[in-house]
N, CA, C and O atoms as a Maestro MAE file, in Angstrom:
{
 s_m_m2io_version
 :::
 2.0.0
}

f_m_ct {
 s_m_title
 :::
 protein
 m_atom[276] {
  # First column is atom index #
  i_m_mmod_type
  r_m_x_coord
  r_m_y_coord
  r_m_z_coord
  i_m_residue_number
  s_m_chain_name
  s_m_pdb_residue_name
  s_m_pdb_atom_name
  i_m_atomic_number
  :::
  1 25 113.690 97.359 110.505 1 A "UNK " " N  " 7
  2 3 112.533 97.240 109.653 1 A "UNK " " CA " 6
  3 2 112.627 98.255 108.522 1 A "UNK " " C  " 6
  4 15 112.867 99.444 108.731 1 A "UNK " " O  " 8
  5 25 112.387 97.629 107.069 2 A "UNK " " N  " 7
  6 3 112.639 98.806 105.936 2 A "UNK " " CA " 6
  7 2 110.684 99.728 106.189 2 A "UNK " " C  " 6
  8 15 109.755 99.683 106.995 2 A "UNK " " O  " 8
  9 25 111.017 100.387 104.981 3 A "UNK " " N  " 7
  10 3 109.772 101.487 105.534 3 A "UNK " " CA " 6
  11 2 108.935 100.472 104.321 3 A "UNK " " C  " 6
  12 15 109.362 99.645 103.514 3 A "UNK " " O  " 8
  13 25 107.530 100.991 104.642 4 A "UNK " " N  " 7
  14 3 106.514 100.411 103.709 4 A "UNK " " CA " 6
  15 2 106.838 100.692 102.498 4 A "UNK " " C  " 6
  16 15 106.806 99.731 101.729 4 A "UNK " " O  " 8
  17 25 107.306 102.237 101.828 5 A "UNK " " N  " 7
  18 3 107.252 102.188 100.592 5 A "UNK " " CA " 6
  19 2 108.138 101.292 99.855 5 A "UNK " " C  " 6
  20 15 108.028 101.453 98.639 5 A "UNK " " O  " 8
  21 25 109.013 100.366 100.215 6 A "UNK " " N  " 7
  22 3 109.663 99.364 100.340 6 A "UNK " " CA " 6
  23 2 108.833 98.430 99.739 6 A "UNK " " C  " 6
  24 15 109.168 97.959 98.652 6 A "UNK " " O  " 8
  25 25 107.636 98.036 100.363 7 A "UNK " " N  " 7
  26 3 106.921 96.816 99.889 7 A "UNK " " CA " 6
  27 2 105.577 98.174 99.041 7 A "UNK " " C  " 6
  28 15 104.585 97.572 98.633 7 A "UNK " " O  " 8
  29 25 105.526 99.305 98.862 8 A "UNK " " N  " 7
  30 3 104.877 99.737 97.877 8 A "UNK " " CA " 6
  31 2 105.257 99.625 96.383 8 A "UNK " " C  " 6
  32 15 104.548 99.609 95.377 8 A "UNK " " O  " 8
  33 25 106.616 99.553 96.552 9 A "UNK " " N  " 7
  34 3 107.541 99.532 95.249 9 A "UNK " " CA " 6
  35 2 107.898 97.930 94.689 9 A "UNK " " C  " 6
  36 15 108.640 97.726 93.728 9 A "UNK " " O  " 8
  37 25 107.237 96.866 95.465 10 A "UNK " " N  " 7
  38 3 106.939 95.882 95.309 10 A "UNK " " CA " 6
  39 2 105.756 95.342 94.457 10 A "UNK " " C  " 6
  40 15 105.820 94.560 93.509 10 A "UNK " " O  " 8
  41 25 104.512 96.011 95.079 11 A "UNK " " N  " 7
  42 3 103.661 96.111 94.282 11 A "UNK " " CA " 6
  43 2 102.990 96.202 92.984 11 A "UNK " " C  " 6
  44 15 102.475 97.286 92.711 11 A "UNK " " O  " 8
  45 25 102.883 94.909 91.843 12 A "UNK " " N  " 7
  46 3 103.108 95.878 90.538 12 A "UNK " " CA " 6
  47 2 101.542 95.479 90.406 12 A "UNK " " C  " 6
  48 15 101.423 95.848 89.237 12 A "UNK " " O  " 8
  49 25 100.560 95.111 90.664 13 A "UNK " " N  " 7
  50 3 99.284 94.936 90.824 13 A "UNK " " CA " 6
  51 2 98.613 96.503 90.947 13 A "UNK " " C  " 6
  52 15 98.748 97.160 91.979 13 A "UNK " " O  " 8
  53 25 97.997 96.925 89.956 14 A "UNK " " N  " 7
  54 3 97.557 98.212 90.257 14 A "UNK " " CA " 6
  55 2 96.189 97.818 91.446 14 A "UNK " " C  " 6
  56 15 96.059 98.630 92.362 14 A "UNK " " O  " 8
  57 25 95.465 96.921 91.424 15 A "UNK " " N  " 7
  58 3 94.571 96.631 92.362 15 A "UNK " " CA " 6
  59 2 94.914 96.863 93.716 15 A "UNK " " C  " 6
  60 15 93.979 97.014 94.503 15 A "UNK " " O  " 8
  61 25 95.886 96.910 94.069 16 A "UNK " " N  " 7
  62 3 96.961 96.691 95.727 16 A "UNK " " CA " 6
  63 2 97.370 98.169 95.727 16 A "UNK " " C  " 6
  64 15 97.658 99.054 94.922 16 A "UNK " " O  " 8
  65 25 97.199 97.903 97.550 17 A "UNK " " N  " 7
  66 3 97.657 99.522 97.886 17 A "UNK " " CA " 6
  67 2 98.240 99.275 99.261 17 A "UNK " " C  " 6
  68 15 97.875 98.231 99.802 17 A "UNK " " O  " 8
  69 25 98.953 99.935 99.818 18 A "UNK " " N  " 7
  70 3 99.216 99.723 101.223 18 A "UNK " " CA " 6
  71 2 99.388 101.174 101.919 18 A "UNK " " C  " 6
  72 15 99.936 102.096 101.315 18 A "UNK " " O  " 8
  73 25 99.006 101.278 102.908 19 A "UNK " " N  " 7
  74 3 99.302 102.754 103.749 19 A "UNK " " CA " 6
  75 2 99.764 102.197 104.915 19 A "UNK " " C  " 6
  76 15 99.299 101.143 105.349 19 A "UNK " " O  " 8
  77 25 101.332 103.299 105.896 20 A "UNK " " N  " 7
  78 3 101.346 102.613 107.219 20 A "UNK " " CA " 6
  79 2 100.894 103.801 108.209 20 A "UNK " " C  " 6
  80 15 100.699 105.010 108.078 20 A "UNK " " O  " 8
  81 25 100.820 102.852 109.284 21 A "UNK " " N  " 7
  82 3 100.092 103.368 110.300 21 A "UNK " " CA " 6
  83 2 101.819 103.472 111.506 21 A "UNK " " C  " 6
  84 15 103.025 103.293 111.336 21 A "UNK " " O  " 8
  85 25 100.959 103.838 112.581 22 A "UNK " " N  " 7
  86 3 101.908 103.689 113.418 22 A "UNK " " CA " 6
  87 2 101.911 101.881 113.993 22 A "UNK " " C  " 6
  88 15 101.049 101.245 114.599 22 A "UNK " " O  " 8
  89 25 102.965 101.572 113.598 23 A "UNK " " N  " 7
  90 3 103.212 100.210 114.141 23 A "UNK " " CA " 6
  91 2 102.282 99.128 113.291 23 A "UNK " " C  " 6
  92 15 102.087 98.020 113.791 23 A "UNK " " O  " 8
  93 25 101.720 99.457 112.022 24 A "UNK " " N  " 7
  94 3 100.915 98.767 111.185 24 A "UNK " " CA " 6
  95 2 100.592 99.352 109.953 24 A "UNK " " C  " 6
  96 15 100.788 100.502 109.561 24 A "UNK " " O  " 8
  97 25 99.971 98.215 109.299 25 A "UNK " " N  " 7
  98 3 100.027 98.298 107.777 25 A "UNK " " CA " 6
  99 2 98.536 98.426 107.505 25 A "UNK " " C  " 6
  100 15 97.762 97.716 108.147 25 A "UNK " " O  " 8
  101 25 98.084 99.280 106.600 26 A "UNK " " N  " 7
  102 3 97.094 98.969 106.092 26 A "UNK " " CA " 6
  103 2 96.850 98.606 104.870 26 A "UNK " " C  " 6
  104 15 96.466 99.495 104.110 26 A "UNK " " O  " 8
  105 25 97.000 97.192 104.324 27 A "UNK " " N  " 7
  106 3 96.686 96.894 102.493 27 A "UNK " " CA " 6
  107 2 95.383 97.407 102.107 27 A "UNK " " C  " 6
  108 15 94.412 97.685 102.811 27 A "UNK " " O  " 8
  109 25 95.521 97.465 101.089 28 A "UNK " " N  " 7
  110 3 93.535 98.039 100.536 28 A "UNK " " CA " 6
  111 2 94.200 96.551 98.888 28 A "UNK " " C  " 6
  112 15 95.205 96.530 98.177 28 A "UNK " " O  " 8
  113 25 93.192 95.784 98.972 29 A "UNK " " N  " 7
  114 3 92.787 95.047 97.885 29 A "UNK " " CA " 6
  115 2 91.792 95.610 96.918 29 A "UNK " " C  " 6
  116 15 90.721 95.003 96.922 29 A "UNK " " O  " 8
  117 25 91.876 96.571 96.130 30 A "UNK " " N  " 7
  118 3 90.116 97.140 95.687 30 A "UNK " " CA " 6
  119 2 89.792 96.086 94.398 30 A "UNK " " C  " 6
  120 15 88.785 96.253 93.711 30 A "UNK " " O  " 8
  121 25 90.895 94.819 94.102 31 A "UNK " " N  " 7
  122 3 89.914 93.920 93.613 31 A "UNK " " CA " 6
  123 2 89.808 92.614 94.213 31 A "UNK " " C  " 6
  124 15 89.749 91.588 93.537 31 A "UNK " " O  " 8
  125 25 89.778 92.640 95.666 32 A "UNK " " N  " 7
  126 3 89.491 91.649 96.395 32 A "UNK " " CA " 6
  127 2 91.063 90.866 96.516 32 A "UNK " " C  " 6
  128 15 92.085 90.886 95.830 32 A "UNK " " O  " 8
  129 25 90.560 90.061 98.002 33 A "UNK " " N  " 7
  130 3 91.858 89.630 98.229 33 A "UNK " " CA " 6
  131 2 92.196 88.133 98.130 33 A "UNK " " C  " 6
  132 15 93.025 87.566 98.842 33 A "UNK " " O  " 8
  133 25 91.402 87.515 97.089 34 A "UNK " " N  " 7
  134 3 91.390 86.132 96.493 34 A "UNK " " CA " 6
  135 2 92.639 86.070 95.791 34 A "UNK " " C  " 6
  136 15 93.642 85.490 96.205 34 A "UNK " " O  " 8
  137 25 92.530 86.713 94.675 35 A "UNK " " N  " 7
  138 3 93.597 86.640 93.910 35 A "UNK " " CA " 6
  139 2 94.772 87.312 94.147 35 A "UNK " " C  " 6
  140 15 95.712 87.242 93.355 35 A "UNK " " O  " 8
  141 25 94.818 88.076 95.348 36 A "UNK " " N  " 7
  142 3 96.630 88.880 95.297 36 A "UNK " " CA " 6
  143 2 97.447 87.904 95.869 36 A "UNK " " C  " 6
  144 15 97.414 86.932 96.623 36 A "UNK " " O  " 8
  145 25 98.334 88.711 95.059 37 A "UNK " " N  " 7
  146 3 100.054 87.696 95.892 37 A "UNK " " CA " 6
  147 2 100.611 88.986 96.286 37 A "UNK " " C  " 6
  148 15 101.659 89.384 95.778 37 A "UNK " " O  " 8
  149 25 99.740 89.914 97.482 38 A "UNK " " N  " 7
  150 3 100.252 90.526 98.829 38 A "UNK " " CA " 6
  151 2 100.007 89.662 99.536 38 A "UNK " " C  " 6
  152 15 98.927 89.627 100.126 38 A "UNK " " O  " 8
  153 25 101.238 88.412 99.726 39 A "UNK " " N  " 7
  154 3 100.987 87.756 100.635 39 A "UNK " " CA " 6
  155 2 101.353 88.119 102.232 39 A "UNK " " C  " 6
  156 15 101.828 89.243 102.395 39 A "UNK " " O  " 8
  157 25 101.219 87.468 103.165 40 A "UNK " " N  " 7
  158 3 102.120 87.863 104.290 40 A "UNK " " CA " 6
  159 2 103.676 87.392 103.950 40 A "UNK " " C  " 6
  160 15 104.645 88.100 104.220 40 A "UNK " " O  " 8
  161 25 103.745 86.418 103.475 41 A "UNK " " N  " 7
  162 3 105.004 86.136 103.166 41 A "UNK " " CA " 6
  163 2 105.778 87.272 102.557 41 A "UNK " " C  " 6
  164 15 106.999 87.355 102.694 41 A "UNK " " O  " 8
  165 25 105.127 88.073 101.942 42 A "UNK " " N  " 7
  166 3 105.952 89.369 100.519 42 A "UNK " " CA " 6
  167 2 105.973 90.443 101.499 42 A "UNK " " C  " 6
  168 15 106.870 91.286 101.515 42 A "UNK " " O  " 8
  169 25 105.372 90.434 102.004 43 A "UNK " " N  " 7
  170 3 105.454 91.605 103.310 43 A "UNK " " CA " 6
  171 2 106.709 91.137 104.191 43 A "UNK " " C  " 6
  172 15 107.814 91.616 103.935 43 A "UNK " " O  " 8
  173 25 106.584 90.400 105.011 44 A "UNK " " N  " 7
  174 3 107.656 89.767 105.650 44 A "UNK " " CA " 6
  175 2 108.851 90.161 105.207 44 A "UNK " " C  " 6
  176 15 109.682 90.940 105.674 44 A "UNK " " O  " 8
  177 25 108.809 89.330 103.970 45 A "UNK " " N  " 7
  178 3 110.390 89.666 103.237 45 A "UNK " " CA " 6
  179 2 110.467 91.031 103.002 45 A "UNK " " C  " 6
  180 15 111.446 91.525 103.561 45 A "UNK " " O  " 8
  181 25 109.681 91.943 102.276 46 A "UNK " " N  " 7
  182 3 109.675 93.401 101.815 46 A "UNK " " CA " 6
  183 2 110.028 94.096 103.055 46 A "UNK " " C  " 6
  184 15 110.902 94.946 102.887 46 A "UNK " " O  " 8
  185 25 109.540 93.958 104.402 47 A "UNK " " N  " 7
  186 3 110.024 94.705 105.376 47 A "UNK " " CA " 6
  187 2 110.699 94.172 106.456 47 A "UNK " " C  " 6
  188 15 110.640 94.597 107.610 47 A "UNK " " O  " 8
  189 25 111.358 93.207 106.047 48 A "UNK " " N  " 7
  190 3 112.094 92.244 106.679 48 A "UNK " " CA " 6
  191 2 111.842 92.295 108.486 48 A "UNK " " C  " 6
  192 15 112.729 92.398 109.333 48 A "UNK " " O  " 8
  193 25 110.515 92.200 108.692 49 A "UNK " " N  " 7
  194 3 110.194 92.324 109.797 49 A "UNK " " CA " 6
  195 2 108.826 90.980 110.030 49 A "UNK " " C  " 6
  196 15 108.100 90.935 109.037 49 A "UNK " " O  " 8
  197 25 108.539 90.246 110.836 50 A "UNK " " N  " 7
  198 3 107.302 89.194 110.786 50 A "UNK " " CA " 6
  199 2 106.149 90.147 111.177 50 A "UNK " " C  " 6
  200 15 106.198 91.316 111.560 50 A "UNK " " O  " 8
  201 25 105.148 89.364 110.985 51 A "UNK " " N  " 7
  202 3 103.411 90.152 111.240 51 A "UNK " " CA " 6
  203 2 102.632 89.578 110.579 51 A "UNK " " C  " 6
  204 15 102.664 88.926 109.535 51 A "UNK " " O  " 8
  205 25 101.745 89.946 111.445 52 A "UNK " " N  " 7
  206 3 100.387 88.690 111.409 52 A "UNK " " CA " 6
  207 2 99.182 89.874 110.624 52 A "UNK " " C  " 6
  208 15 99.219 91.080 110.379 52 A "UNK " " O  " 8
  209 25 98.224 88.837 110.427 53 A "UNK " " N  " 7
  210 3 96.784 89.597 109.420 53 A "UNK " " CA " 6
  211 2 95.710 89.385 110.137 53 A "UNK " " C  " 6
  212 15 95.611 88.389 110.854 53 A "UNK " " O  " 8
  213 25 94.801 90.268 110.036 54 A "UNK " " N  " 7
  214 3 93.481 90.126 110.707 54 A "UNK " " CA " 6
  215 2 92.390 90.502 109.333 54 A "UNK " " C  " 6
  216 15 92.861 91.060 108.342 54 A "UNK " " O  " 8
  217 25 91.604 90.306 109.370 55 A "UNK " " N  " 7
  218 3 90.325 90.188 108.431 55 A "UNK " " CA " 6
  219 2 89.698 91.421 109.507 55 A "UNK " " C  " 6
  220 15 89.509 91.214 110.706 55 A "UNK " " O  " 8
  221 25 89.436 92.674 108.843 56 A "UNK " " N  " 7
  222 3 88.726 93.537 109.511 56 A "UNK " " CA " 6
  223 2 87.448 93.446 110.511 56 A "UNK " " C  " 6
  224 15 87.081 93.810 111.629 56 A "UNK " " O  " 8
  225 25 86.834 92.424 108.905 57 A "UNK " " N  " 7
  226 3 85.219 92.192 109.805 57 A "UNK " " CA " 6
  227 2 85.782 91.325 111.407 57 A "UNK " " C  " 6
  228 15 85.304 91.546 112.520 57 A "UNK " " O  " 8
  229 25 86.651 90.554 111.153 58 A "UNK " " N  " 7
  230 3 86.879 89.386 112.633 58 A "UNK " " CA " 6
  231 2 87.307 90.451 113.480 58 A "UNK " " C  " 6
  232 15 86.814 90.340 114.602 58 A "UNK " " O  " 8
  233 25 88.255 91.718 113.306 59 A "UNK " " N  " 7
  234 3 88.563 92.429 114.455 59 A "UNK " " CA " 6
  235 2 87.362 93.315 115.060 59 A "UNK " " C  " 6
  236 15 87.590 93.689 116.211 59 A "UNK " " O  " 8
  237 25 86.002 93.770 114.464 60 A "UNK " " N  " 7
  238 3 84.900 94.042 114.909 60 A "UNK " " CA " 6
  239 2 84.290 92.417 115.872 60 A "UNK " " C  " 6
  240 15 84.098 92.127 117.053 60 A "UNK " " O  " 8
  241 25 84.229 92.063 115.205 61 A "UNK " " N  " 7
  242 3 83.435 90.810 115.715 61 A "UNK " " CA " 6
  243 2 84.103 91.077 117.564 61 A "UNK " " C  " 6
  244 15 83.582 91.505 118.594 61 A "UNK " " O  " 8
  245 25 85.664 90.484 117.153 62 A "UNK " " N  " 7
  246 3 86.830 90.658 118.345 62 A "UNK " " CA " 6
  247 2 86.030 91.765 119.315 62 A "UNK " " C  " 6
  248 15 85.310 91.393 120.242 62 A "UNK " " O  " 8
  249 25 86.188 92.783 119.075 63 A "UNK " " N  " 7
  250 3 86.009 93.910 119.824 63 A "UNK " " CA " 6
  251 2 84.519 93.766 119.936 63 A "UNK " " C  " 6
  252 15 84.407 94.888 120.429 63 A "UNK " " O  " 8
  253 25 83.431 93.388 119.901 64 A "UNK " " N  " 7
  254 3 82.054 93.580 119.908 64 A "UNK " " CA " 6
  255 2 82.469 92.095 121.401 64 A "UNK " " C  " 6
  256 15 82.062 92.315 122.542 64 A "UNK " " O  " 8
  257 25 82.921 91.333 121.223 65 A "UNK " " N  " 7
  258 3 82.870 89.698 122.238 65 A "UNK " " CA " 6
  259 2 83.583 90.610 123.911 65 A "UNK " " C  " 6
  260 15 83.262 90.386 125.078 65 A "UNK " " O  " 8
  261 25 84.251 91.277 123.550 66 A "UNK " " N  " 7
  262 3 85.307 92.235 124.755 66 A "UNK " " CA " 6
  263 2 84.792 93.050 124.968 66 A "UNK " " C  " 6
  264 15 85.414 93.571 125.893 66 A "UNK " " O  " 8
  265 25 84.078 93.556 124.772 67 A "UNK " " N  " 7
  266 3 83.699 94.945 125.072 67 A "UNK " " CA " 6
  267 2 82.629 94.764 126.323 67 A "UNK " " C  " 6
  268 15 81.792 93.865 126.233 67 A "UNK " " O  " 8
  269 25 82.656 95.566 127.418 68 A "UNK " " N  " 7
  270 3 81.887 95.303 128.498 68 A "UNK " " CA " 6
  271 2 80.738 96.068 127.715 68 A "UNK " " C  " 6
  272 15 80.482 96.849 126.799 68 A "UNK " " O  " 8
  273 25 79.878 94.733 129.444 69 A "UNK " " N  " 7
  274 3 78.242 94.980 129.405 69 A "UNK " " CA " 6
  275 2 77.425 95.859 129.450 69 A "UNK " " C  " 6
  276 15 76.225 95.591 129.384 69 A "UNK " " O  " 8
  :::
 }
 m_bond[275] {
  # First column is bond index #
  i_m_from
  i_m_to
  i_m_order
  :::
  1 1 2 1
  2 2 3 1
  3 3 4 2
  4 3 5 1
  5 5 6 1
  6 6 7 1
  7 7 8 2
  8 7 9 1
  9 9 10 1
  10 10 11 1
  11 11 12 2
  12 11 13 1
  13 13 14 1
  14 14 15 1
  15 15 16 2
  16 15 17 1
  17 17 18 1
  18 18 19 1
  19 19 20 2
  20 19 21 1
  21 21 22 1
  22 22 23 1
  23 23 24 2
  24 23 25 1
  25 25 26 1
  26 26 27 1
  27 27 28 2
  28 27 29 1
  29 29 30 1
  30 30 31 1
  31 31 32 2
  32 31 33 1
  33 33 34 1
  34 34 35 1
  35 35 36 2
  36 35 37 1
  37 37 38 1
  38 38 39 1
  39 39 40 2
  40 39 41 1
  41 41 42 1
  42 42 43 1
  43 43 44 2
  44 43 45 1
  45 45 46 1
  46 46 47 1
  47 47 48 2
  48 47 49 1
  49 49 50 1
  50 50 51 1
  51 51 52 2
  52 51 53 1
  53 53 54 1
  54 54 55 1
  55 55 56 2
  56 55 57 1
  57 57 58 1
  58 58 59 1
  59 59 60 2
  60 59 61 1
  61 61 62 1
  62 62 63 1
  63 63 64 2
  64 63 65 1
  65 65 66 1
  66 66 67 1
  67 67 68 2
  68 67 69 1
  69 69 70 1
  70 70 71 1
  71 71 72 2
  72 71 73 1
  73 73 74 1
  74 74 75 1
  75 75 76 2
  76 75 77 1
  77 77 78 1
  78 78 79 1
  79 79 80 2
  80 79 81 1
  81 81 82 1
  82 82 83 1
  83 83 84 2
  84 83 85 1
  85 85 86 1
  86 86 87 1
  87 87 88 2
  88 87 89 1
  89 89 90 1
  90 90 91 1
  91 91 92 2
  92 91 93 1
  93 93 94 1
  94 94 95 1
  95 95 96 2
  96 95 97 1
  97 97 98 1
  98 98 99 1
  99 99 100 2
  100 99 101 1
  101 101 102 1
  102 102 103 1
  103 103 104 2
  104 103 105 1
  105 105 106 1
  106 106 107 1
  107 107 108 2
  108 107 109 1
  109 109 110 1
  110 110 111 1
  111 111 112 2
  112 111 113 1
  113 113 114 1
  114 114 115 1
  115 115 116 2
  116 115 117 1
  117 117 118 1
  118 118 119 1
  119 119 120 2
  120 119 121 1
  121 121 122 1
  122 122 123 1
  123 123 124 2
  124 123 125 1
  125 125 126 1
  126 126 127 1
  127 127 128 2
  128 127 129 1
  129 129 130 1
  130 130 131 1
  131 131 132 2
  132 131 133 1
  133 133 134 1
  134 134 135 1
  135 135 136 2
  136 135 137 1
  137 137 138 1
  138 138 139 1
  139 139 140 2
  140 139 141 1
  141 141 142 1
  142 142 143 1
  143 143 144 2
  144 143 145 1
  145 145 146 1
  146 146 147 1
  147 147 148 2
  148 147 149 1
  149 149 150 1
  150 150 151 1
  151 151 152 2
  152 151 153 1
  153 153 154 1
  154 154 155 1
  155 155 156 2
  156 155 157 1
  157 157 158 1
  158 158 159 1
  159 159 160 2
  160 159 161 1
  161 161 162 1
  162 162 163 1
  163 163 164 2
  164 163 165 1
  165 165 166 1
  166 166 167 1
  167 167 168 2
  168 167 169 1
  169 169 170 1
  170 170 171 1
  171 171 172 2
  172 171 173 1
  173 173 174 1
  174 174 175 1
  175 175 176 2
  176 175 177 1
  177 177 178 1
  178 178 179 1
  179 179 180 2
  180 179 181 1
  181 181 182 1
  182 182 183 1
  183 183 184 2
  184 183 185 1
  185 185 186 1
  186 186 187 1
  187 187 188 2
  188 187 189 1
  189 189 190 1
  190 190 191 1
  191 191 192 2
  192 191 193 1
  193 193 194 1
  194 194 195 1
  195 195 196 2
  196 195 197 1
  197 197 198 1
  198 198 199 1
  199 199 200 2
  200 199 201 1
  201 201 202 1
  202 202 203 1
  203 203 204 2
  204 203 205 1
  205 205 206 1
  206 206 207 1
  207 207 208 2
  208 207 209 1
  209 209 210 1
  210 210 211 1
  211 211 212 2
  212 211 213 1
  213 213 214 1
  214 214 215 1
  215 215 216 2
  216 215 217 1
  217 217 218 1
  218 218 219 1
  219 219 220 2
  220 219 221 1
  221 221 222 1
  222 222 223 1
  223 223 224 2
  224 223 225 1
  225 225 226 1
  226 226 227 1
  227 227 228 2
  228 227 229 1
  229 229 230 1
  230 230 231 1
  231 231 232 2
  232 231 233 1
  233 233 234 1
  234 234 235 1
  235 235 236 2
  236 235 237 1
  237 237 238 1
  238 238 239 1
  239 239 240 2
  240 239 241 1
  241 241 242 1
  242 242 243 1
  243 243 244 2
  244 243 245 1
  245 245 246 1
  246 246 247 1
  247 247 248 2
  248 247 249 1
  249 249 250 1
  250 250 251 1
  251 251 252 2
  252 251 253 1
  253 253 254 1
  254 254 255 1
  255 255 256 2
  256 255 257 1
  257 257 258 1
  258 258 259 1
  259 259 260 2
  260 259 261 1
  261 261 262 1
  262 262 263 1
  263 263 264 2
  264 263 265 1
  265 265 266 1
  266 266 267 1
  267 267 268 2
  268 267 269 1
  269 269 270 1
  270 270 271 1
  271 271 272 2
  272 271 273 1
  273 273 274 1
  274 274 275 1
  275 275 276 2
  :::
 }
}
């Protein structure tokens, strides 16, 4: 797997940002994520590794349905 700044240097959208985490990515869209082409696909290729996306609000939702009584 190449390192994120890999797909930072990809980036020519000043709107787009990415930070990594351990074992994950965090994009920041600060002009919304309608119009970027940070796709998963550009990621993929940029870190020549596969990975999936979650919509923040759905991973609260997620964790609020699991979470004991």
């Amino acid at each position: 797997m190449k390192t994120p700044s890999a797909l930072q240097a990809k980036i020519r959208h000043r709107g787009e940002a990415v930070a990594a985490g351990p074992r994950r990515l965090y994009p920041c869209y600060f002009d919304g994520i309608g119009t970027s082409r940070l796709t998963a696909a550009v990621v993929e290729r940029a870190l020549s590794d596969p990975g999936t996306a979650r919509n923040w609000n759905t991973l609260r939702r997620m964790a609020e349905l699991t979470a004991p009584a």
